[in-house]
C-alpha positions in Angstrom: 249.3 65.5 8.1 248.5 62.8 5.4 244.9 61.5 5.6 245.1 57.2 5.9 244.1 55.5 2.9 242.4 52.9 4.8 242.1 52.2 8.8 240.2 49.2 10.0 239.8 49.2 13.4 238.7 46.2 15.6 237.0 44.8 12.4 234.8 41.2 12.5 232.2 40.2 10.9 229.5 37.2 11.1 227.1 36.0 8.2 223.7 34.7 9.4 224.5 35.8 13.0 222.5 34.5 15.5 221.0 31.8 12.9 222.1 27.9 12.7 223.8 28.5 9.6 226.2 31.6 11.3 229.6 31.8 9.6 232.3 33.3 11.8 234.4 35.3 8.6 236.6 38.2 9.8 238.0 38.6 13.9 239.4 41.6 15.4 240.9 43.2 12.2 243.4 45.8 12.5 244.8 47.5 9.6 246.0 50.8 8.2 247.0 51.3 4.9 249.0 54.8 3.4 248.0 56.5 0.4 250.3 55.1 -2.5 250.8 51.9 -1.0 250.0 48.5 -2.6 249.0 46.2 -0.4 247.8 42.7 -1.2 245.6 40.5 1.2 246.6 36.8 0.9 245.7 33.3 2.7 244.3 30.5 2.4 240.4 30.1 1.0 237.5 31.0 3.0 240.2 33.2 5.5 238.0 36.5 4.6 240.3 38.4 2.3 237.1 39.1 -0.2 234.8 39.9 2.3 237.7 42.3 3.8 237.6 43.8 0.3 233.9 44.2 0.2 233.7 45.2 3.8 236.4 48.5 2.7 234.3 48.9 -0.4 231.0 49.2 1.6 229.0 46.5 0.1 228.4 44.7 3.1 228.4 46.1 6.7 231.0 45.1 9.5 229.2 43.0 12.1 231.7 44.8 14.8 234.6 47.8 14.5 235.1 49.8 12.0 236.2 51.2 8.7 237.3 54.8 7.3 238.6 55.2 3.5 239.8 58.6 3.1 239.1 59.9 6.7 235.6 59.2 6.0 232.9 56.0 6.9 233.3 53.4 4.5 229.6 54.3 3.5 230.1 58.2 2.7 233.6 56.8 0.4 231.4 55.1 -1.6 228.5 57.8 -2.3 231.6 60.1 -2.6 232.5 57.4 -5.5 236.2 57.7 -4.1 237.4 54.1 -5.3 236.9 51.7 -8.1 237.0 48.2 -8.0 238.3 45.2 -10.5 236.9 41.5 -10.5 238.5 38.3 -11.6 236.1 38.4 -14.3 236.6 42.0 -16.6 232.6 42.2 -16.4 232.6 44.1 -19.2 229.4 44.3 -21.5 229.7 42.6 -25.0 227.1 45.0 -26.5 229.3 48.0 -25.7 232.3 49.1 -27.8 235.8 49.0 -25.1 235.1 52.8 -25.2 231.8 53.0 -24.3 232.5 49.9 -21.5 235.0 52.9 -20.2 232.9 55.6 -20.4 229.7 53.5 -18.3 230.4 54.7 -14.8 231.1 58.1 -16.0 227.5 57.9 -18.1 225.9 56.8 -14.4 228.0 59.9 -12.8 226.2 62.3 -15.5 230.0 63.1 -17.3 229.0 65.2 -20.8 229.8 63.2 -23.4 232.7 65.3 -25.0 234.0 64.7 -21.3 233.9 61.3 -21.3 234.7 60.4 -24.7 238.2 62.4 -23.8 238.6 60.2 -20.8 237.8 57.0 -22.1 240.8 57.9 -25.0 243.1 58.8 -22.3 242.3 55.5 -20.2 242.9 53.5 -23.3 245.9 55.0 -23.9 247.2 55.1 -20.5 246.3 50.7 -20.6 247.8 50.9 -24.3 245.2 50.2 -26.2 244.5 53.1 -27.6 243.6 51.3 -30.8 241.3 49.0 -29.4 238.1 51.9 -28.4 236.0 50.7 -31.6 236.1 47.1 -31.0 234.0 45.1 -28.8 235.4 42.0 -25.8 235.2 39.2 -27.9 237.6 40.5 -29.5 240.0 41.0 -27.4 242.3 38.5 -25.7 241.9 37.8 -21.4 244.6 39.9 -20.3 243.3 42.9 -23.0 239.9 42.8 -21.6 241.1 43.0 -18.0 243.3 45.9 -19.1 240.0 47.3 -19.8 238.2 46.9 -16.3 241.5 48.6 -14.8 240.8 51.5 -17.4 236.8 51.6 -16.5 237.6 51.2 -12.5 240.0 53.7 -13.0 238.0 56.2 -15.4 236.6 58.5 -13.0 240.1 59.4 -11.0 239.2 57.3 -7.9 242.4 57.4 -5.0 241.5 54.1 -3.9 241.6 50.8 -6.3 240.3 47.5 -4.8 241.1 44.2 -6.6 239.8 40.6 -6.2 242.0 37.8 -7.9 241.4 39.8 -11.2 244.7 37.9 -12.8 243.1 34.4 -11.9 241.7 33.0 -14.8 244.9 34.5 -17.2 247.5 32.2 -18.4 250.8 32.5 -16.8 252.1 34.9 -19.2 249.5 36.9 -20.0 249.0 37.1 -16.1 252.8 38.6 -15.8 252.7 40.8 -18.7 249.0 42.6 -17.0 250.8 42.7 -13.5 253.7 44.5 -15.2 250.8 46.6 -16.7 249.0 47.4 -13.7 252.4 48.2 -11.7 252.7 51.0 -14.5 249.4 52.2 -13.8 250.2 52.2 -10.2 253.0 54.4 -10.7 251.8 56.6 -13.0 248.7 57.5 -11.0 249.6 57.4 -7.4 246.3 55.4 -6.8 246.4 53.2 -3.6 245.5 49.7 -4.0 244.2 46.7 -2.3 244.9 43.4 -3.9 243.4 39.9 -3.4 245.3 37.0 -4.4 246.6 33.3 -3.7 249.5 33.6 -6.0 252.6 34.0 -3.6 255.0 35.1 -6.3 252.1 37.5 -7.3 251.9 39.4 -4.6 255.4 39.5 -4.3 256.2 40.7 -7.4 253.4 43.4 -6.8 253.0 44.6 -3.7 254.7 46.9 -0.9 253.5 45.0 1.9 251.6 41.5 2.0 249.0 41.2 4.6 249.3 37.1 5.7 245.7 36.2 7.0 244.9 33.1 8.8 242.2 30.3 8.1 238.4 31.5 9.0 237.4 33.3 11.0 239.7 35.2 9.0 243.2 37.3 11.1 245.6 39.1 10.4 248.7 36.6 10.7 251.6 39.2 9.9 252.6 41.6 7.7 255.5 41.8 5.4 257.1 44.9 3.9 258.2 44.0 0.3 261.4 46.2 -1.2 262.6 45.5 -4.5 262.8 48.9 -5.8 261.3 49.7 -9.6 260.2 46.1 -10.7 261.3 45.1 -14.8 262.1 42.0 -16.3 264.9 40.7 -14.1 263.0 41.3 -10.8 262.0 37.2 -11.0 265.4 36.2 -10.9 266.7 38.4 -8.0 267.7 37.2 -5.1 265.9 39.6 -3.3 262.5 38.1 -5.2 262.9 34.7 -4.2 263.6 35.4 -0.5 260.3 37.7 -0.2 258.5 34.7 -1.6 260.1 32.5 0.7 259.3 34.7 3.6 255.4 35.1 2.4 255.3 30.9 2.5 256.7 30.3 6.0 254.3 33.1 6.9 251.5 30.6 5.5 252.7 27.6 7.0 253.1 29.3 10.1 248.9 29.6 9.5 248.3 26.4 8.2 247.7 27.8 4.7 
C-alpha cells in the first residue's frame, strides 16, 4: 500500500487567537494528495493557500486537525528534511557562485564536498544550466535564477516539493518557458508537488488536479482533476486547455474569487 503524500485532516487555523486582532485563515481542511501528483492550491488573496503551504511545511502549527507528509507529523517531515521548498523570490545569495547557492543545504546537511560538488553538477544539468555553476545571480536572467532555487530545493532528493507563486514576478514568457522547465523536472524525478498560484491558465497548464479555495477563512471550494496528457507547445491551443481553464474560473466565481 502506497504511503499518502500529504493528508490534512480537519485542518484550521487562527492567528492571534483569542486576541482583538484574531484572524480566522484556514476552516476544516480536508485534503489528500498521492505521491507523483501535482497539485496546485488557487483562490482568491488572503483565502489561506500560503499558510496551507507553510502549515504542510511545518513552519507554523495548525490551530486545530492535522497534517502527515509521508505517513509521518508534519514536524518529524521536516527534521527528516523530506521536502524542499521554492519562493516567488529565488533567494539565492549574491556572494555565492550558482554552484555553491546549490550545494548550501547540502553544506548545512554535512554532504562531503566531492558529494556535493557532484550533486550541484547534476542539478545544474538536470535545470540546464550546466554552464552557468561559476557565475554568480546577477548574472543570470529571472527565470535562470529561479531554475536555480528549483535545483537547490531539489538538491538533496526531497519526495515532496512545495511552491509559493515562485513564477510571479517573471515575464509572461520567461514565466511559460520555466513552467515547461519545471514540468520536465517533475517528470524526470517523480517528486510530488504543491503549487501556489493566482494564474488560472498556470495551474492549468501545470497541474493534475487544482484545489479551488474560498475567500478567508480559507475552504476548500472543489477540486478539479486536470487531463491533458504530456504537456508541449500546442497544449495552449487545445481545446482540452481552454475548457479546464474555463472550468477553474466558474469554480472561482462560484467563490466569489
Amino acid at each position: 500500500m502506497t504511503t499518502e503524500a500529504i493528508r490534512a485532516t480537519d485542518v484550521s487555523k487562527v492567528f492571534n487567537l483569542g486576541k482583538t486582532n484574531q484572524v480566522a485563515a484556514l476552516l476544516n481542511i480536508d485534503l489528500v494528495i498521492e505521491p507523483g501528483e501535482f497539485v496546485t492550491l488557487i483562490g482568491p488573496s488572503g483565502c489561506g493557500k500560503s499558510t496551507l503551504l507553510r502549515l504542510i511545511a511545518s513552519l507554523i502549527p495548525t490551530t486545530s486537525g492535522s497534517i502527515s507528509v509521508n505517513g509521518k507529523t508534519a514536524e518529524q517531515a521536516r527534521l527528516d528534511q523530506d521536502y524542499g521548498m521554492a519562493f516567488q523570490k529565488a533567494g539565492l545569495f549574491d556572494w555565492r557562485t550558482v554552484a555553491k547557492n546549490i550545494e548550501l543545504p547540502l553544506e548545512l546537511m554535512g554532504w562531503k564536498s566531492s558529494e556535493r560538488k557532484a550533486r550541484s553538477k547534476e542539478m545544474l544539468d538536470l535545470v540546464q544550466l550546466g554552464d552557468f555553476g561559476n557565475h554568480h545571480p546577477a548574472e543570470l536572467s529571472g527565470g535562470m535564477q529561479q531554475r536555480v532555487a528549483i535545483a537547490r530545493a531539489l538538491s538533496f532528493k526531497p519526495s515532496l516539493l512545495l511552491m509559493d507563486e515562485p513564477f510571479g514576478a517573471l515575464d509572461e514568457m520567461t514565466r511559460e518557458h520555466v513552467q515547461d522547465e519545471l514540468l520536465r523536472i517533475w517528470q524526470d524525478t517523480d517528486t510530488t508537488v504543491v503549487f501556489v498560484t493566482h494564474s488560472v491558465p498556470e495551474a492549468v497548464y501545470l497541474s493534475t488536479r487544482v484545489v479551488v479555495m474560498s475567500p478567508r477563512p480559507g475552504q476548500i471550494s472543489t477540486m478539479i482533476d486536470v487531463d491533458l496528457g504530456g504537456r508541449n507547445q500546442f497544449t495552449r491551443d487545445d481545446p482540452g486547455f481552454h475548457q479546464a481553464v474555463t472550468e477553474v474560473r466558474k469554480a472561482l466565481r462560484v467563490v466569489g474569487a
